[in-house]
C-alpha positions, -999 to +999 in steps of 0.1 A: -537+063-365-511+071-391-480+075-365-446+059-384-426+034-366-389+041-362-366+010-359-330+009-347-297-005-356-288-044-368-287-074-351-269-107-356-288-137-352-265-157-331-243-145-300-207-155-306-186-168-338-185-207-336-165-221-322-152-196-305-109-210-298-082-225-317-045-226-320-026-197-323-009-210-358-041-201-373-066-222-398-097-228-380-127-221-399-151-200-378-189-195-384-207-160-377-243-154-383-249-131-411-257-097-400-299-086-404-304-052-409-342-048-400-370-051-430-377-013-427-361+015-411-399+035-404-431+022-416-470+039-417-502+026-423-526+042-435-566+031-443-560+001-468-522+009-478-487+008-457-454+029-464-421+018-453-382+030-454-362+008-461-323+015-442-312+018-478-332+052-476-354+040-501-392+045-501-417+012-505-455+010-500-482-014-508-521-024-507-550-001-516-538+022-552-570+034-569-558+073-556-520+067-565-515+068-529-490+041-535-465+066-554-455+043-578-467+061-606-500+038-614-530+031-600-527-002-587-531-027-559-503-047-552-498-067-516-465-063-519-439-044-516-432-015-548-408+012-553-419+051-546-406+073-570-390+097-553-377+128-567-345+128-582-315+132-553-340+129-528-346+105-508-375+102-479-368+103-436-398+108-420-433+088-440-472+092-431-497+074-448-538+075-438-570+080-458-560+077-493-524+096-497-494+095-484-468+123-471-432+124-468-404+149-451-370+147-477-332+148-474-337+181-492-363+194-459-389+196-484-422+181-476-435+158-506-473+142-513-490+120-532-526+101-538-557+116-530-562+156-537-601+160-537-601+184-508-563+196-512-548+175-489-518+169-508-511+208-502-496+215-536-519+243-545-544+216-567-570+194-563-556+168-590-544+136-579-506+126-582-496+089-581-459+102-580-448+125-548-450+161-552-442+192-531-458+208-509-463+242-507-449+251-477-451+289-461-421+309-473-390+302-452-405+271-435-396+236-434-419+208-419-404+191-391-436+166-384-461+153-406-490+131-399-513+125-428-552+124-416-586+111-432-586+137-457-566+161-442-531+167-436-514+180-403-475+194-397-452+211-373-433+241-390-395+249-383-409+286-366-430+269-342-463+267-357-487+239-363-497+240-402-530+220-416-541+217-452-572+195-470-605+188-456-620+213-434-659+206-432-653+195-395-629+224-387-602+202-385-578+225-394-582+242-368-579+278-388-612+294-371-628+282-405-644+251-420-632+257-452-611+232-475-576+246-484-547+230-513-520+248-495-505+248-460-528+269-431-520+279-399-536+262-369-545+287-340-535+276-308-543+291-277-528+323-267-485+319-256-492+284-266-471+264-295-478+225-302-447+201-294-467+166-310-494+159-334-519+134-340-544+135-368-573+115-371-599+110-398-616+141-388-603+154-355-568+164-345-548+163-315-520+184-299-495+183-270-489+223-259-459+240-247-480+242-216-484+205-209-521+204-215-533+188-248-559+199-270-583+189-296-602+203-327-625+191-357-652+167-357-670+157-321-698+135-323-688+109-302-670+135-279-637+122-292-626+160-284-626+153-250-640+186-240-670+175-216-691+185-249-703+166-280-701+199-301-677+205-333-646+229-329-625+245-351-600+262-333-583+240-309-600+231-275-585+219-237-588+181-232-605+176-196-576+159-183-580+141-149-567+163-121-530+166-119-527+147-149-508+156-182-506+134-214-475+126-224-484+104-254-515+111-282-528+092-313-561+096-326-586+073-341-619+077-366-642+090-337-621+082-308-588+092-292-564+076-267-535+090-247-504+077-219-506+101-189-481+114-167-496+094-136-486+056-160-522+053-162-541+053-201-566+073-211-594+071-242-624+092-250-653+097-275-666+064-297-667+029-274-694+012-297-670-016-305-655-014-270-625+009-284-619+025-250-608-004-236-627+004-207-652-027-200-680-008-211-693+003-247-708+037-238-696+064-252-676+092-233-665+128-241-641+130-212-608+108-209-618+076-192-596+050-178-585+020-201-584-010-175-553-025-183-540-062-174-529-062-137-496-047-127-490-037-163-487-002-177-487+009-214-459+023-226-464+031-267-497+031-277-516+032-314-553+043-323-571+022-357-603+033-373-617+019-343-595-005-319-566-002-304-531-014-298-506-011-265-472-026-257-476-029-221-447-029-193-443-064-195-429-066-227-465-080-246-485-066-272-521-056-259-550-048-285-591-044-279-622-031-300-631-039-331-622-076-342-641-078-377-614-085-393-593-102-371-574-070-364-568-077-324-542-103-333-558-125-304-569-153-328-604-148-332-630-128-351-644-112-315-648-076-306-630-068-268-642-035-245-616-049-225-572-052-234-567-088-249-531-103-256-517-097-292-505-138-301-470-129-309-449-155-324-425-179-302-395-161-289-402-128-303-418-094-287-432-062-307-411-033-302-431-008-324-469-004-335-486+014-356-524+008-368-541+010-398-585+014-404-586-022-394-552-036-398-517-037-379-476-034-386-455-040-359-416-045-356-407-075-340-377-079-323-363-102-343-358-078-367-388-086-388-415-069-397-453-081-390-493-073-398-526-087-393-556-078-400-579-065-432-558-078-461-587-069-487-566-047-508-529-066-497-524-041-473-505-067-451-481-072-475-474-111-475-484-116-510-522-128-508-552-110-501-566-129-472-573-114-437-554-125-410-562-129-373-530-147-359-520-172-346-489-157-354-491-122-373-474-128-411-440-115-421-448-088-445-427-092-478-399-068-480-376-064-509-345-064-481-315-046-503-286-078-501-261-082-471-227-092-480-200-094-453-169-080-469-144-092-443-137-108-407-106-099-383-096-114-358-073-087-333-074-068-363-058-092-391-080-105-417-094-139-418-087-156-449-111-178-473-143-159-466-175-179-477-213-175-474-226-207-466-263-200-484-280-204-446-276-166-435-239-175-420-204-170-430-169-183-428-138-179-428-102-194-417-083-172-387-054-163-393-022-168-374-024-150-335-003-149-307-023-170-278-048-147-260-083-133-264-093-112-296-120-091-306-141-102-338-149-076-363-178-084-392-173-057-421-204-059-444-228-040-468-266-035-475-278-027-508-242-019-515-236+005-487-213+001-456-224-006-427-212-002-392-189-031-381-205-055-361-174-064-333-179-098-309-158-082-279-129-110-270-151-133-292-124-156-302-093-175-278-061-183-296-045-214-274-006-221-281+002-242-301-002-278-284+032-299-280+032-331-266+046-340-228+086-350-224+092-363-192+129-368-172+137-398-153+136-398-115+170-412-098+175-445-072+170-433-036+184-446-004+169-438+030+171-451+063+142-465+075+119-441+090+137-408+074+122-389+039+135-389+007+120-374-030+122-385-060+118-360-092+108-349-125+109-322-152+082-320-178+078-301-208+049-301-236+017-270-242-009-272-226+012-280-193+007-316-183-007-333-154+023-357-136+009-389-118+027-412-102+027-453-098+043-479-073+055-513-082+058-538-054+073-567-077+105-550-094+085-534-125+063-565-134+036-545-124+021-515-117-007-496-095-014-458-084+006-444-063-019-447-034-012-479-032+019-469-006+011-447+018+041-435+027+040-417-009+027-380-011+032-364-047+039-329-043+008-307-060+023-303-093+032-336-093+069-330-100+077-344-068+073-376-046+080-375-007+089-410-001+090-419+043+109-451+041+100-480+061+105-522+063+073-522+039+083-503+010+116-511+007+130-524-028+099-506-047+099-491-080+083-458-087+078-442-124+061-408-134+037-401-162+030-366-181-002-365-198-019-332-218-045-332-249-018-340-271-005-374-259+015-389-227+049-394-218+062-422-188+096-421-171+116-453-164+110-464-132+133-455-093+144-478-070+139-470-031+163-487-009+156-485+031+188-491+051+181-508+085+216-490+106+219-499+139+230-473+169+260-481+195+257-467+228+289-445+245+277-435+280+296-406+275+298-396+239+262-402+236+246-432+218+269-458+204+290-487+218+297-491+260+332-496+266+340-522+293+343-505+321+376-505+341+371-522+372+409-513+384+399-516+417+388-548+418+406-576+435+381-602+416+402-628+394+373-630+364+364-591+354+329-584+343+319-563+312+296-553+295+282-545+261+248-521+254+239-522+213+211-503+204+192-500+173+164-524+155+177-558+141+216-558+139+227-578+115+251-611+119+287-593+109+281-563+130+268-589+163+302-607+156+324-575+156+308-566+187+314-596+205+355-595+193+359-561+207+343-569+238+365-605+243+396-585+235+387-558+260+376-583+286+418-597+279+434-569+281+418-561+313+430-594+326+464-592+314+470-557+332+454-572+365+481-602+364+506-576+360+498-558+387+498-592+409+534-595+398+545-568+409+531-561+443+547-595+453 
């Protein structure tokens, strides 16, 4: 009932610095949450009071005061927060709280109490009350490794092995082989070979974990919260009746009940189930471990016993509770008792990491960071500054006097940020400073209460981008092809971040312009640098023109001509394509000589049809001449 809550390391409340790139010359201011160490470090409640650790190492408690089991040095209520006076150079690891005082395990490995001493159980050799801690008087050459503070009674592992008990004893809850009270430390007698590896007190009956495996129970039994098969008192420690082939691997013990994880995932309760604190669907009583029925396909995995209800964080990540609801100490949102596991109403976003239960009232870390209760508030054991009950919606934040956070400095690759600022809405800034381009790791230095704290490092949390230079552009040169054949026209670009080239065609000498689709004998190359141009009687006499564009502006070339040439082809019959001679006809005896003329190619031109027809009238004469030579002489 009295376990302490552990809680781990800091979080930040958002995921990355904002925003997360920038220019490598430096000077963008970046955001980072502020780093939230968690409201306590471990935290106990006890019957009407609470006792935290802060991560400063300091000791806090509040609520119910009238036995000084606040350790403030009065006698006080407060619901909230107050300081414990610790002993000088000491401060407190390890806290228990239940009944009406409170214990502690020191830096020094002492073990201090303080608050209620009417049966001893501040084990300091008294039976005076102390609303400061004081030590306990622990066997010669021991230490206490474990404490759990019980109704009246307190309960410790010792650094030799052995379980020690001190205070009330009318119930043999010490488990000495007596029922007397004792002010100092007493060993309990386990079984024979057997040493206790956990401990769970209750208000009048104890629990153990053996070496063996088994667990075992002593003190009160009325409701057979023992768990023994028996409704009989014991004070020497007794086996639990375990289900066959089951072990418990997890104990916590209530006012007249006790509950337990077993090996087999299932959980177990035993002894009072008048308020339906079993959780088994029934409100009979039972002195052997019974079943709790949990929600479908869920499993508990931390559990917590109150005076008498109960609390479970279950497989699924929720917060389980069932019993008593008098006070609103279910957390469900009503004032209704449950036999049966009911869901805890956490609030939006957030799940309960740690519980720990009080007589009728709950803490819980949330994993937010925060710290939560519901419940009896009569004496301001909650800790939220009134003394009103609370039965959710959403369980309150208690008030904790968080020590400060200051962030002490940012880097960025490892050089400091400059102009660091809080900006009064748990974030900070500051300006980057200059980088070569690439991802670096953020680093967040910072203190709490004063004290360093571990660097909190965003892993390649922030992109330096070079430093952006607008787009130059060259200009492409005139092009002449002949019609059907390729040709390119080309670019060069410069500018960060690299720009995009697209081209454009101009059918009317410049006047006007449109994408380069717009010819489709154009195909840019995929950087864009270069334009494949297949010449034809269409695109002929079109301009062309380039433009760079990045985030920093554009840049246009002047505009290309494309010229297509139309050359014609003269067929040789025996050098290959070109012009025909006339042939030679030497053998004939006809006065008027044929010839003949083959021109190939698409649409000669005028000048090149009349040179054609001049060479073949001046062959045609000479041929004629040689004939009438010829005629001459053979006369």
């Amino acid at each position: 009932m009295s376990a302490a809550l552990v809680w781990g390391s800091a979080t930040a409340a958002q995921a990355i610095p904002l925003p997360d790139n920038g220019p490598e010359a430096g000077g963008t201011t970046v955001t980072v949450p502020e780093p939230q160490g968690p409201t306590f470090a471990t935290i106990s409640a006890g019957f009407l009071q609470s006792v935290a650790i802060l991560p400063d190492n300091k000791a806090y408690a509040w609520g119910w005061n009238s036995n000084g089991q606040l350790g403030n040095g009065t006698n006080t209520d407060t619901n909230v927060p107050v300081l414990v006076q610790t002993p000088s150079g000491v401060t407190f690891t390890h806290v228990s709280t239940e009944g009406s005082h409170s214990l502690a395990v020191g830096s020094d490995g002492n073990t201090y109490a303080w608050g209620h001493n009417a049966y001893g159980q501040l084990g300091n050799g008294t039976n005076t009350d102390s609303n400061v801690p004081i030590l306990v008087q622990a066997p010669a050459g021991v230490t206490f490794t474990t404490v759990d503070a019980g109704g009246y009674y307190s309960l410790a592992i010792g650094s030799d092995g052995n379980t020690y008990a001190w205070g009330h004893n009318a119930y043999g809850q010490l488990g000495d082989g007596s029922s007397t009270n004792s002010n100092v430390p007493v060993m309990v007698l386990p079984p024979a070979g057997v040493t206790f590896t956990d401990i769970a007190a209750g208000t009048i009956h104890s629990l153990a974990i053996g070496s063996d495996g088994n667990t075992y129970a002593w003190g009160d039994n009325v409701s057979g919260q023992l768990g023994d098969g028996t409704n009989t008192d014991s004070n020497v420690p007794l086996l639990v009746q375990a289900p066959a082939g089951v072990t418990f691997t997890n104990i916590t013990a209530g006012i007249y009940f006790s509950l337990a994880i077993g090996s087999d995932g299932n959980t177990y309760s035993w002894g009072d189930n008048l308020f339906g604190n079993l959780g088994d669907g029934t409100n009979t009583d039972s002195n052997t471990p019974v079943l709790v029925q949990t929600p479908a396909d869920v499993t508990f995995a931390s559990i917590s016993a109150g005076g008498d209800f109960s609390l479970a964080i279950g497989s699924d990540g929720n917060t389980y509770s069932w019993g008593n609801n008098s006070s609103g100490q279910l957390g469900d949102g009503t004032n209704t008792n449950s036999n049966l596991p009911l869901l805890v109403q956490t609030p939006a976003g957030v799940t309960f990491t740690n519980i720990t239960t009080g007589g009728d009232f709950a803490l819980t870390f949330g994993s937010d960071g925060k710290t939560y209760s519901w419940g009896n508030n009569l004496e301001g054991q909650l800790g939220d500054g009134t003394n009103v009950n609370r039965n959710a919606p959403a369980p309150v934040l208690v008030l904790a006097p968080v020590p400060e956070v200051v962030v002490t400095g940012i880097t960025f690759g490892g050089l400091d940020g400059t102009n660091l600022a809080d900006n009064g809405d748990e974030t900070w800034s500051v300006d980057t400073p200059a980088h070569a381009a690439g991802q670096v790791d953020v680093v967040v230095f910072w203190t709490l209460g004063g004290v360093p704290q571990a660097p909190i490092t965003y892993s390649s949390g922030f992109t330096y981008s070079p430093t952006p230079v607008a787009p130059t552009i060259t200009n492409p040169g005139d092009q002449t092809v002949a019609n059907g054949k390729t040709t390119a026209f080309s670019v060069e670009i410069t500018g960060t971040p690299t720009a995009t080239v697209t081209w454009e065609v101009s059918r009317d000498s410049g006047s006007t312009w449109e994408a380069i689709t717009a010819d489709q004998g154009a195909t840019p190359s995929p950087d864009g640098l270069t334009l494949s141009i297949r010449g034809s009687k269409t695109n002929g006499g079109f301009h062309y023109r380039a433009t760079a564009t990045n985030n920093v502006g554009s840049a246009t070339s002047q505009s290309a001509r494309l010229t297509v040439t139309q050359q014609p082809v003269v067929t040789d019959p025996v050098d290959g394509p070109g012009t025909t001679n006339p042939g030679d006809n030497a053998g004939s005896t006809d006065k008027n000589v044929d010839t003949a003329l083959e021109i190939t190619g698409s649409d000669p031109d005028l000048g090149f049809l009349v040179t054609a027809l001049v060479t073949l009238l001046l062959g045609a004469g000479l041929v004629t001449a040689n004939l009438a030579a010829r005629q001459r002489i053979t006369r």
